[in-house]
Structures are given as C-alpha cells and as structure tokens.
C-alpha positions in Angstrom: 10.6 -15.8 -20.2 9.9 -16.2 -16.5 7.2 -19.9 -15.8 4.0 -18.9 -14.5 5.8 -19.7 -10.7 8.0 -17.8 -11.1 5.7 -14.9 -12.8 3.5 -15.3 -9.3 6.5 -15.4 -7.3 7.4 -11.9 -9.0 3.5 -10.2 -8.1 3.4 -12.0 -4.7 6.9 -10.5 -4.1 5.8 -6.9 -5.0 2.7 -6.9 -2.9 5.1 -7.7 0.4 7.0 -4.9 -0.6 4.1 -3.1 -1.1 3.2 -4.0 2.4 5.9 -3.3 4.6 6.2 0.1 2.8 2.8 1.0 4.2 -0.2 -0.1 1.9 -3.0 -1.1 3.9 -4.0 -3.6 1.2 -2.6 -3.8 -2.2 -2.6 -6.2 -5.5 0.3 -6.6 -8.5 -0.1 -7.8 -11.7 3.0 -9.1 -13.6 2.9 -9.4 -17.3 5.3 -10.5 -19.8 4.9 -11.4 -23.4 7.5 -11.7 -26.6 6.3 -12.1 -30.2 7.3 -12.4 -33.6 6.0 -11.8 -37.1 7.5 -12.1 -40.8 5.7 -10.3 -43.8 6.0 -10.8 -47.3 4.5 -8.8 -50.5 5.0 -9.8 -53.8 7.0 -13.1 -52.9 9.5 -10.9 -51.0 10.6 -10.2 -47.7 8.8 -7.2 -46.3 9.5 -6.6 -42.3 10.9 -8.6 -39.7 9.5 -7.9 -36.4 10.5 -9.3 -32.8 9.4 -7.4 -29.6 9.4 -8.9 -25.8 8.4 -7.0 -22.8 8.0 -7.5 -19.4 5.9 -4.9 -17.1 4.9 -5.2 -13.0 2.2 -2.6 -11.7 1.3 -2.0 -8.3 -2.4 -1.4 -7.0 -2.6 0.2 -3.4 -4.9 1.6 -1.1 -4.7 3.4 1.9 -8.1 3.6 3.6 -10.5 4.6 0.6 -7.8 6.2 -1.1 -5.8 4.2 -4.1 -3.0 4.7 -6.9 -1.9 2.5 -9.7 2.1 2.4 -10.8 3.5 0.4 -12.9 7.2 -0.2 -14.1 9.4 -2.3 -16.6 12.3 -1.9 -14.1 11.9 -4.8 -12.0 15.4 -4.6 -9.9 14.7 -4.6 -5.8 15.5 -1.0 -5.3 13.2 0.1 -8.4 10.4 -1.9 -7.0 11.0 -0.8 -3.1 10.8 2.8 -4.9 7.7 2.0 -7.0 6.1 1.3 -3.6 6.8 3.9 -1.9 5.7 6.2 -4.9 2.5 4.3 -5.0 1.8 4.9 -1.1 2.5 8.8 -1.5 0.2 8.8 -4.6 -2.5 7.3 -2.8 -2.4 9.5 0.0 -2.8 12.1 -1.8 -5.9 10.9 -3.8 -9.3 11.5 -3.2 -11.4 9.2 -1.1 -13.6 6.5 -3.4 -16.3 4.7 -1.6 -16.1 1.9 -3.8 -12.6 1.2 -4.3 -11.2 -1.9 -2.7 -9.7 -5.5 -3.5 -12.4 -8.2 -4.3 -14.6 -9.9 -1.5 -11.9 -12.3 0.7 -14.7 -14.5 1.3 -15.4 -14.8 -3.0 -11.6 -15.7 -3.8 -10.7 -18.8 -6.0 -7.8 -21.1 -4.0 -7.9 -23.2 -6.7 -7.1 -25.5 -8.2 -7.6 -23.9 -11.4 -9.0 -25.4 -15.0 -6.7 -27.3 -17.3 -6.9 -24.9 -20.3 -4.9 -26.0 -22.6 -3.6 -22.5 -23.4 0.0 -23.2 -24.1 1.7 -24.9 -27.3 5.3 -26.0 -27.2 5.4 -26.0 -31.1 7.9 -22.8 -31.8 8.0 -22.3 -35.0 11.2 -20.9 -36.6 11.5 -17.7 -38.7 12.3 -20.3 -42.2 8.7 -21.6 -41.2 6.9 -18.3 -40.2 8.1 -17.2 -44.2 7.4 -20.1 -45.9 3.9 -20.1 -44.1 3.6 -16.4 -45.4 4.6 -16.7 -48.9 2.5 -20.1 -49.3 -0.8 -17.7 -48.2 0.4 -14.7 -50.3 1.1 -17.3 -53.1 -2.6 -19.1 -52.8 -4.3 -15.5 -52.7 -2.4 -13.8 -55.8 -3.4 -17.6 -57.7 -6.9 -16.7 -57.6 -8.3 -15.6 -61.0 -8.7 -11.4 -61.1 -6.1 -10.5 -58.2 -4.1 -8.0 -59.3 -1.7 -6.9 -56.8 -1.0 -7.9 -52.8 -0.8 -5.6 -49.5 1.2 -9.0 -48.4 1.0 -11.4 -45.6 2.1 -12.3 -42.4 2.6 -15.3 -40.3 3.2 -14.7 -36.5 4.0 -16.7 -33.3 4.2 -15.2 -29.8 4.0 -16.3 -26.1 3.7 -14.3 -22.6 2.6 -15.1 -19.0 0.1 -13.4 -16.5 0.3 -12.9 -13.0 -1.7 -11.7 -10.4 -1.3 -11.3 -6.5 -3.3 -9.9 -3.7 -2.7 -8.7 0.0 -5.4 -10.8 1.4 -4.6 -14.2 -0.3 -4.8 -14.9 -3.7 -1.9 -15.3 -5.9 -2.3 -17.0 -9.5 -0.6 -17.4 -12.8 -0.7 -18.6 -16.2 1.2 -18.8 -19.6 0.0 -18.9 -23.2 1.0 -18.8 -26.9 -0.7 -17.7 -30.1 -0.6 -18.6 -33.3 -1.8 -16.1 -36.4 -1.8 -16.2 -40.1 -3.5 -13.4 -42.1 -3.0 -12.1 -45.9 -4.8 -8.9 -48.0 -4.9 -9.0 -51.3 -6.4 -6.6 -54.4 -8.5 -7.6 -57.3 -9.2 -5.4 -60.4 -7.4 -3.4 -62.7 -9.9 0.2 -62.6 -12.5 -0.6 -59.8 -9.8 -2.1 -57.6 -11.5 -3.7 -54.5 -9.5 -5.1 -51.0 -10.3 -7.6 -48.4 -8.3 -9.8 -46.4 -8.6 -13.2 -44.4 -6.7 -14.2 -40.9 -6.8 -16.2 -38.2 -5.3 -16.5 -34.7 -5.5 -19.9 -32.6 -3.0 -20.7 -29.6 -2.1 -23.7 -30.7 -0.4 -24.1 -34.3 -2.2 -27.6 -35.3 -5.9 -25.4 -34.9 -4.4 -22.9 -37.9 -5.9 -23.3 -41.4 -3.1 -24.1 -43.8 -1.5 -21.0 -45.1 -3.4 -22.3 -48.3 -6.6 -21.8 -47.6 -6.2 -18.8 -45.8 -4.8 -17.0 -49.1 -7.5 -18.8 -51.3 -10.0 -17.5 -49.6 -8.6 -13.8 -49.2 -8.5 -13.7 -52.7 -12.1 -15.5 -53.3 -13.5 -13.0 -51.0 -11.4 -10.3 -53.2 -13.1 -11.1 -56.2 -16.3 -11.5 -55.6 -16.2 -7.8 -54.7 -15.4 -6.8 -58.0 -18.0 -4.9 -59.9 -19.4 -3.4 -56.8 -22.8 -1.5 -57.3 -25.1 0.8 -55.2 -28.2 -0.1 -53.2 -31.2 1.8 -53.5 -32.8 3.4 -50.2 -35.5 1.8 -48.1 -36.7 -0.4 -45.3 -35.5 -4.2 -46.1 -34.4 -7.4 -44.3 -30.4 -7.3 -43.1 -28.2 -10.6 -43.6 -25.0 -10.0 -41.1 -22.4 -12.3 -42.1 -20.4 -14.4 -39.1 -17.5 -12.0 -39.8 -19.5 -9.1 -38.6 -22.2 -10.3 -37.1 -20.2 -10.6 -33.8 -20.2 -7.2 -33.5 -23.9 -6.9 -32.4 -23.4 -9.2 -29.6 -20.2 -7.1 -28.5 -22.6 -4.1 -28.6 -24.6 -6.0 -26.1 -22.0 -7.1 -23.9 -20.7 -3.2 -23.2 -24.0 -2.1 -22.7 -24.1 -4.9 -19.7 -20.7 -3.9 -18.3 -21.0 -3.0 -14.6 -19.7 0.7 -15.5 -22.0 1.3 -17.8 -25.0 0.1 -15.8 -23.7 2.3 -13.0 -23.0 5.4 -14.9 -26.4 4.9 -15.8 -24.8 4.9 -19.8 -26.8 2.0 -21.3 -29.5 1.5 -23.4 -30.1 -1.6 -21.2 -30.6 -0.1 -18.0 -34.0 -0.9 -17.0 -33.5 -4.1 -19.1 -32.8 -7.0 -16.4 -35.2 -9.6 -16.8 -36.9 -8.5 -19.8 -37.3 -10.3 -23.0 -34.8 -8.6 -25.2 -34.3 -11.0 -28.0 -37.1 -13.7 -29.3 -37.7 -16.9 -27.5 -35.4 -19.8 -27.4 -32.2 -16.7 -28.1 -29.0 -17.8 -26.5 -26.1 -16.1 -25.8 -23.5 -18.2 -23.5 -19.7 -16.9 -22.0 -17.4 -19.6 -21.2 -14.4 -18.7 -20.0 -13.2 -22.1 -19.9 -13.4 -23.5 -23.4 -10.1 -25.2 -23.9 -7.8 -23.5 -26.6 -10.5 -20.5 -26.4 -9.2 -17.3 -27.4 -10.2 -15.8 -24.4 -10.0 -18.3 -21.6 -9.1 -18.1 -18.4 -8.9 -19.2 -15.1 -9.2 -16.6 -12.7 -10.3 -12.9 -12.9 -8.2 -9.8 -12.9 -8.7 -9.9 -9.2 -8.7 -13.2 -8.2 -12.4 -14.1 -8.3 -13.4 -17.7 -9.9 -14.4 -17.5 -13.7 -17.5 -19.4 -15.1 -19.9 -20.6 -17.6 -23.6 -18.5 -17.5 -25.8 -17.3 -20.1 -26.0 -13.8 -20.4 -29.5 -14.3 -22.5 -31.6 -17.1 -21.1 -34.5 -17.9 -23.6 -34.1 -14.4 -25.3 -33.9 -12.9 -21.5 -31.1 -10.5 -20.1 -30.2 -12.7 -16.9 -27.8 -9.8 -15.4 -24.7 -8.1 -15.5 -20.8 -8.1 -16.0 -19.7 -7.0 -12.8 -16.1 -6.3 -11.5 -15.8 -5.7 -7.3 -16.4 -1.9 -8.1 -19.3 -1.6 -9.7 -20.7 -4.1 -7.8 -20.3 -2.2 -4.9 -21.8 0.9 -6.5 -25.2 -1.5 -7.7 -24.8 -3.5 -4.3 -24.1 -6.6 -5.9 -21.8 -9.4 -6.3 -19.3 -9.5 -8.6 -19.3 -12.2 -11.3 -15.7 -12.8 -11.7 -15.8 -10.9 -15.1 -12.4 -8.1 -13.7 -9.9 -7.7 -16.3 -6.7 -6.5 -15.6 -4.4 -4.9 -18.5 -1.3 -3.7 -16.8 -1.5 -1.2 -14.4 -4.9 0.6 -13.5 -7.8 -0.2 -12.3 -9.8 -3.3 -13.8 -12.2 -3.0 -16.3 -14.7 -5.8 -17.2 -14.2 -8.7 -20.0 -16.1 -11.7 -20.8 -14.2 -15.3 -22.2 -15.5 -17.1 -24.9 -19.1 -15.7 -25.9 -21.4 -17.7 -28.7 -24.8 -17.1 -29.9 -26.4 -20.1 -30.4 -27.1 -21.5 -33.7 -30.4 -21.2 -35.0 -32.0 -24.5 -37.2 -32.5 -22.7 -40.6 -29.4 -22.7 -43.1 -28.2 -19.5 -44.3 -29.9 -20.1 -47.8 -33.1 -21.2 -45.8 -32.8 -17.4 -43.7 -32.9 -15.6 -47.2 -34.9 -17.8 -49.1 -38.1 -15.4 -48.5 -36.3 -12.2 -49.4 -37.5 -10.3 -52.2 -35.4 -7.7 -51.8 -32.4 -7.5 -49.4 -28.8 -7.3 -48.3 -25.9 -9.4 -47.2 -23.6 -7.6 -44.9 -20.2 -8.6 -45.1 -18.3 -5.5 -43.8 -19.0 -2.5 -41.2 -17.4 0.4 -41.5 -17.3 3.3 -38.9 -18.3 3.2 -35.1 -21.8 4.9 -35.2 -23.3 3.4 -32.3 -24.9 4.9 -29.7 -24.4 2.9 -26.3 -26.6 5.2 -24.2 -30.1 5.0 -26.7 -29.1 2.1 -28.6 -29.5 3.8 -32.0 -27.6 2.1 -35.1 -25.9 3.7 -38.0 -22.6 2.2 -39.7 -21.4 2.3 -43.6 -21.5 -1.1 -44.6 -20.6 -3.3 -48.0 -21.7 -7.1 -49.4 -24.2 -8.0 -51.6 -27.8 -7.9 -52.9 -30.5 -9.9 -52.1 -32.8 -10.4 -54.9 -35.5 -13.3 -54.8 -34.0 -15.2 -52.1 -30.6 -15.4 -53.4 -27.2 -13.0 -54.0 -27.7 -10.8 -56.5 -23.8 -9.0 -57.0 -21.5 -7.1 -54.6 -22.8 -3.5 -53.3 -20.8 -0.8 -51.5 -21.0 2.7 -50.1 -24.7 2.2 -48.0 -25.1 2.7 -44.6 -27.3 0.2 -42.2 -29.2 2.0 -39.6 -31.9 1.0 -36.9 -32.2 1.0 -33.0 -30.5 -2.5 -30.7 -33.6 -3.1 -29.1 -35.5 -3.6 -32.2 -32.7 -5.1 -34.0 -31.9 -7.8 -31.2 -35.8 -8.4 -30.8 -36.2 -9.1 -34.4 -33.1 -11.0 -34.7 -33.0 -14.6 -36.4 -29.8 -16.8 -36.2 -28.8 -19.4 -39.3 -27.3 -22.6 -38.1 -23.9 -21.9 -39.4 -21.7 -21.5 -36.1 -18.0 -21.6 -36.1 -15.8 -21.9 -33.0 -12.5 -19.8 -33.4 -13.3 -16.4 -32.3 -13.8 -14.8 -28.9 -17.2 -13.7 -29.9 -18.8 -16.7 -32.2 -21.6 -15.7 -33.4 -23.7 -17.5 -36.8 -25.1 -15.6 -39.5 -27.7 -13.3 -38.8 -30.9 -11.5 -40.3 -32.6 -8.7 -39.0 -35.4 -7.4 -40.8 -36.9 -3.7 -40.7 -33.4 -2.1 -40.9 -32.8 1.0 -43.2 -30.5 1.3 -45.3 -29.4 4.2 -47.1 -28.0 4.3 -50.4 -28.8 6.2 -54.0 
C-alpha cells in the first residue's frame, strides 16, 4: 500500500492532469484500503476473507458546470483519459450556482494533528483465528447458549488522499482493529444478540474473552421474553442505542437538509432544544477516535465545537455547498467517499454525562422500559415524529423486571430531546458516545 506521500503525490498528480486537459479548477481524492477477516462457528473455520482496493476520482468544473469520475485504473494514459472524460461531462452539465471548491482563503496548510490513527501491530491470520475461536469459545461457555452464528476477528489498513487546484493537498493512513461474535440461547424461545467492537489500535480491543462472555450474557438474559402492555411511560435507551437519537439530530443539522428546507430543525438555531446544562460536543481530533481526522473532504481545517451549548442548537454542519446556498461559512464538516460530490460528517460526537447513575435514573419508575434494541427506521427527518419496534426489559418499581419484545416506541424529537435526562455512564469507543438515557412521556405500543 502506497504512504500517505505518496497517496498525495497520486491526487496532486491527477488534478495537474486534470488541469492541462482543460478544468478550470478541479479536486482528486485517492483512496486505498486492504482488509482481512477470519470467522469461525462451532469451533471451526467458517470463511476466509481478504479484499484490497485502490480507487482515484476526479472532481472538475468548468465555469458553474461540474462532473465527478472516478477509476481503479490508475496507469497515465487511463488517468489522461479519465480527464478528458471528466471535462466533456462537465460541459455538458447543467449550470449550479453553488458548486465550486472550498473558500482559498479558509484552506488548512497545515501542519496537521498527531492523531494517532495508525498501528504497526499486524496481526497474522494464526492470531486473527485464535482471537475468534477464544470469543466464540467464551460466548458458547455461558450457561443457556445453545448454538453460535460464529465470530470474527478482523484487521485492515488504507490511506486517504485529497488534492485541490487552488492549493491544498493532504494525506493520511489508518488501521482498524474489530472483534465481534453472535451467539443463540434457548432450546424453544430461541433469542440472538451479539457483541463487537472496532478500535484502530489492537492494545484498545477487549480480549476476545470478554467480548464472547458478554455476547452470550446479553443472549440470556433475553430468554423468556414477554410482552409490554400499551400506554404512556418513562423510556430507558441503553448506550448501545441511545446513540442513535443524537445521530437523528446530527442529519437533521446537515447543511442539505437545512437547505432543502427537510428538517424538523429548521427554524431551530438558537433555541433551547434540549434541557439546561445538555451537551453535545464533536471532536474530530480525539486521538485513536473512530472518526478522526485532520482535514475535511475539501481541504478545510477540522475542529472541536459543541453542536448543543447549554441545551442550545449553536448551528449547522456545513460543507462549501450548502454554505453557499444558506450564505454561510463552511465548518469544515465535507466528507468525501470516493468520487461525487461531498456530503457532510461529523468526528467524534459525545453527549455528556449526566450526574445520576443509571439505577439512580430508574429508581422513580413505577412502571417502565429499558431499551436495549431498535428495530426498523421509522423516523421522520422532516416533522421529527418517532416510531421504531424496539426489545429490553421491564421497569417495575424502579428496577428490571424480565426481558420484553415485539413493542414499538413512539413520540416526536423535539419532545423527546427536551425531556431527555442523561445517566453518568459514558463510554469512549464509538463515533457517537452517548450514556444511557431516559425519556419520559414516550408511547409504547404493545398487547
């Protein structure tokens, strides 16, 4: 695999071509990754997989017209031809008022963070197996497993690039590390569920171990799933899915969505949309974070803010477009995937933790439920209205009561965010890390 030099060298290399075959302005992105993964079930061998690929798009414009071409043939006459396609594509376009490379004047030169975003620690096939039977092993141990959909260890590494017409040219490598297994508990009312985690550096992974003990833990405490009743009741998210109400809050900030005039947020900035003393925080510079970074997809300098201030919506995640379209500034939150135009990501996002235990959150609940799965996609980003199948447990006099299933958990973002209450039980290896959570007023449909 090419160094991150030499993976800038590549985009910077393009972008000239790009140039002397007629672009006005252009951009390249170079990406190249390889990976590798061993599975197991039942103490065997399952699959063996090993992929690499290496991909170069093109970005051009030609007055207000652009195209987007991208290739994995990266010889000199394939990329002399992908530039010349590019050009004739883009003439041939229709004109976009907003379209256009990021601000010269709001480029990062550098030098970048330290991130800390590459391990040298390969580990070998033997070792990604043994890691994979020792979490399938610790799983299948636990008492009322009954049969394993296996596990997998993984290891994989790739390199990003990005270079501009007008100046900026960047790189950067990284590796990650995963370890997940999925095991089944019960002999009639058979229940699933599954633990994992993914770090880039192999000394931040849980021991296969644990990892398999507390698949099957989770597995069994499943078992003997009930029904809830119907009704309006108090909602305890649990970190695993909790993060997925601040991800409904970050695309409904997105600078497309704002622009499109497709958010439940839009005449939100400023306003108090969670209680006092909420705090929701994106750093894209955490070192080892899972989503780190130290430039944008278009070359624009990446930073800490808070998205919520004191239970506030301070703004919004703007790439160059859409802050053209709002007549704004971009906030350096671009993300390129291969070829295209950007779209908008954030880094590393956390809620911040609350001072109440999750016992202490429940401890008032006379009747309740503990979320620990959501199922489906019924949310509605343009009214904010909430609806997803969910499974976890009963609430009964303040504490867990048995496993339930087969409800649904509905209720509106703006209400659920402003009557949201966070435990004090943050963990720091997701992208989105988010405590547990209780909402109350939600309604929940069951028998």
């Amino acid at each position: 695999m090419l160094s991150p030099d030499q993976a800038r060298d590549r985009a910077l290399d393009l972008v000239e071509r790009a140039r002397r075959a007629g672009a006005e302005t252009a951009d390249a992105v170079y990406g190249a990754s390889s990976s590798e993964g061993i599975q197991v079930r039942l103490g065997k061998l399952e699959d063996v997989e090993r992929s690499e690929s290496e991909h170069i798009a093109l970005r051009v414009f030609v007055g207000r017209r652009s195209a987007s071409i991208g290739s994995s043939d990266l010889s000199p006459a394939a990329l002399d031809e992908l530039a010349a396609r590019a050009i004739d594509m883009a003439r041939a376009a229709p004109e976009d008022a907003y379209a256009g490379l990021a601000p010269e004047d709001l480029l990062t030169r550098g030098p970048f963070p330290e991130l800390d975003l590459f391990d040298a620690h390969e580990p070998s096939p033997e070792a990604l197996r043994a890691a994979a039977l020792e979490a399938e092993d610790a799983a299948r141990a636990v008492s009322g497993i009954s049969n394993s959909d296996g596990a997998t260890a993984s290891f994989g590494d790739g390199v990003f690039a990005l270079a501009t017409s007008h100046g900026f040219s960047g790189a950067y490598g990284s590796t990650h590390h995963s370890l997940s297994a999925s095991v089944v508990g019960g002999e009639t009312d058979k229940q699933r569920d599954n633990a994992w985690r993914s770090t880039h550096h192999h000394a931040d992974l849980p021991s296969p171990a644990e990892i398999g003990r507390l698949a099957g833990e989770r597995t069994v405490a499943k078992l003997g799933s009930g029904k809830m009743k119907s009704g309006a009741m108090p909602v305890i998210f649990d970190p695993r899915v909790s993060s997925s109400l601040v991800g409904h809050l970050l695309g409904a900030i997105t600078g497309n969505a704002i622009a499109r005039r497709s958010s439940f947020l839009l005449e939100k900035l400023g306003e108090q949309i969670f209680a006092p003393g909420i705090t929701i925080a994106d750093d894209p510079h955490t070192p080892r974070g899972l989503r780190s970074r130290p430039f944008d997809g278009e070359g624009l300098p990446t930073g800490a803010r808070n998205v919520i201030e004191d239970g506030r919506l301070t703004g919004w995640l703007l790439d160059s477009a859409s802050a053209r379209q709002l007549n704004l500034t971009p906030t350096g939150h671009a993300a390129r995937n291969g070829g295209g135009a950007p779209g908008v990501s954030t880094g590393n996002v956390h809620l911040a933790a609350g001072t109440l235990s999750p016992a202490e959150l429940m401890a008032d609940i006379k009747d309740g439920v503990y979320v620990t799965e959501l199922i489906g996609q019924g949310v509605n980003g343009v009214t904010g209205d909430y609806s997803r199948g969910a499974a976890g447990f009963r609430i009964v006099d303040g504490q867990l009561a048995g496993p339930v299933s087969e409800f649904t958990v509905a209720g509106n973002l703006l209400r659920m965010f402003a009557q949201l209450t966070p435990a004090n039980d943050l963990e720091w290896y997701r992208a989105i890390n988010v405590p547990t959570l209780r909402v109350d007023g939600m309604t929940i449909a069951g028998d």
